[in-house]
C-alpha positions as CSV (number, residue, x, y, z in Angstrom):
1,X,0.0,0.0,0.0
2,X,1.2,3.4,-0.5
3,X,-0.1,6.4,1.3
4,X,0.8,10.7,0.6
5,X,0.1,13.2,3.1
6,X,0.1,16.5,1.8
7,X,0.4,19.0,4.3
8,X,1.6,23.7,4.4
9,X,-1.9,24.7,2.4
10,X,-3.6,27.6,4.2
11,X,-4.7,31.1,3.8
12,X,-2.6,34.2,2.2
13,X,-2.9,36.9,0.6
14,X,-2.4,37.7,-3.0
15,X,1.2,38.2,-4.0
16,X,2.6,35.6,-1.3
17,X,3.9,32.5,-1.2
18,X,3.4,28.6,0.1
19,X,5.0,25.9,-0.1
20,X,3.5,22.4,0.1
21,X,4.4,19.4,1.0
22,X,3.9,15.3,0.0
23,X,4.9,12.4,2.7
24,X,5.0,9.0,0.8
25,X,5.0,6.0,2.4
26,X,4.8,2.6,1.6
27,X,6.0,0.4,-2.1
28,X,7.2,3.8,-3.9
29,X,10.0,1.9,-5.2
30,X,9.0,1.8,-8.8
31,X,7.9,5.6,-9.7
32,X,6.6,6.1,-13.0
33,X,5.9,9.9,-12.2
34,X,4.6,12.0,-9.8
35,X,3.4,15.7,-9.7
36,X,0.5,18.3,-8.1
37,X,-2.5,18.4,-9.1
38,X,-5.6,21.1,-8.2
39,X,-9.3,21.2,-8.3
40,X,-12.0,23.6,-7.5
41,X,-15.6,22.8,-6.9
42,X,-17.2,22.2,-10.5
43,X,-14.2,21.8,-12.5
44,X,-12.1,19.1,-13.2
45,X,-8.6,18.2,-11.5
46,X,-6.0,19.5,-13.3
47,X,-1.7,19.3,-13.6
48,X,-0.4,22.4,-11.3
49,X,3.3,20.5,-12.2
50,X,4.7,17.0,-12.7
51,X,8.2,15.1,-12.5
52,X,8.4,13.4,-15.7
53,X,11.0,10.6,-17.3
54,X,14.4,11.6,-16.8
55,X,13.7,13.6,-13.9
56,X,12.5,16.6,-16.6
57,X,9.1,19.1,-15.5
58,X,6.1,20.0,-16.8
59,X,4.0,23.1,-15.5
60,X,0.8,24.0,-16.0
61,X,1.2,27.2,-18.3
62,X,-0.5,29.4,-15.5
63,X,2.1,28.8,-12.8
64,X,5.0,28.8,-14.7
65,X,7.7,31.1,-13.4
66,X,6.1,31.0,-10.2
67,X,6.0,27.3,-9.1
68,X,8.4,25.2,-8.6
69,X,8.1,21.4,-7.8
70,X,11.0,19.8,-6.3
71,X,11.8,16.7,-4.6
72,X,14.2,14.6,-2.4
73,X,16.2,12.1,-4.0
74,X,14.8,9.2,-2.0
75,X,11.6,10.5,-4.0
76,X,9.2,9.7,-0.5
77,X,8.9,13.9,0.0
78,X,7.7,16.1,-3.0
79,X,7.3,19.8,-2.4
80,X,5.6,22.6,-4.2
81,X,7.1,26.2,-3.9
82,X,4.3,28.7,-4.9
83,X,5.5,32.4,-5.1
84,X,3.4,35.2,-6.4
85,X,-0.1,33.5,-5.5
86,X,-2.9,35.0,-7.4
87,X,-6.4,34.5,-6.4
88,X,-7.3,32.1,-9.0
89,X,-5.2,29.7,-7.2
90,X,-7.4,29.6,-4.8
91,X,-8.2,25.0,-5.1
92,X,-7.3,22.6,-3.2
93,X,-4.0,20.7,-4.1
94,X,-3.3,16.8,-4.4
95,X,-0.2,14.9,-4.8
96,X,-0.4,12.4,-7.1
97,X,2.4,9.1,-7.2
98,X,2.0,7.0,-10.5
99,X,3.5,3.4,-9.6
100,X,4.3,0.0,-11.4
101,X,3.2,-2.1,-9.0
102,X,1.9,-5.9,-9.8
103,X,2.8,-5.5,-13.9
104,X,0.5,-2.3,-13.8
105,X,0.4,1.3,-13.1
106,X,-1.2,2.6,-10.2
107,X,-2.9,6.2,-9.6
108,X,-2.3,6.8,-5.5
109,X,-3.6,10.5,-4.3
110,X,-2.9,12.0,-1.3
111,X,-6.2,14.1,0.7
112,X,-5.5,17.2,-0.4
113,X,-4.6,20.2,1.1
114,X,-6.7,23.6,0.5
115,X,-5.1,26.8,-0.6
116,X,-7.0,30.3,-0.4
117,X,-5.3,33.4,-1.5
118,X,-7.8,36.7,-1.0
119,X,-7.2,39.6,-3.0
């Protein structure tokens, strides 16, 4: 079983910054990728930023140059630096692992964290 704790959402105003964090636990040793994800109420979840093969990034184009994912090199703690928060990054924020496990790939989300920046 594999289990991600996000945790460092909260309230802020417009202009600050946050920076979030992803326990993993458990069978993480076969990572396809892993990344942040967002969703607000009525829309669909969608890619904040994302390690990819090689250790390369992908960022949503509305956060780029203001978010930065990072990670440790065990790969069991993932962060998300957010500078410059705008209000419509106001959503609550999942971590997402994608793992071979069992021949297959496996979708494991963490609980989410909510983030609220007022203007």
């Amino acid at each position: 079983q594999v289990q991600l704790v996000e945790s460092g959402g909260g309230l802020v105003q417009a202009g600050g910054s946050l920076t979030l964090s992803c326990a993993a636990a458990g069978n993480i040793l076969s990572i396809n990728d892993m990344g942040w994800y967002r969703q607000v109420p009525g829309k669909s979840r969608e890619l904040v930023a994302r390690f990819v093969s090689g250790g390369n990034t992908n960022y949503a184009d509305s956060v780029k140059g203001r978010f930065t994912i990072s990670r440790t090199s065990a790969k069991n703690m993932m962060y998300l630096q957010m500078n410059s928060l705008k209000p419509e990054d106001t959503a609550v924020y999942y971590c997402n692992y994608d793992l071979w496990i069992g021949g297959g790939l496996n979708d494991y989300w963490g609980q989410g964290t909510q983030v609220t920046v007022s203007s």
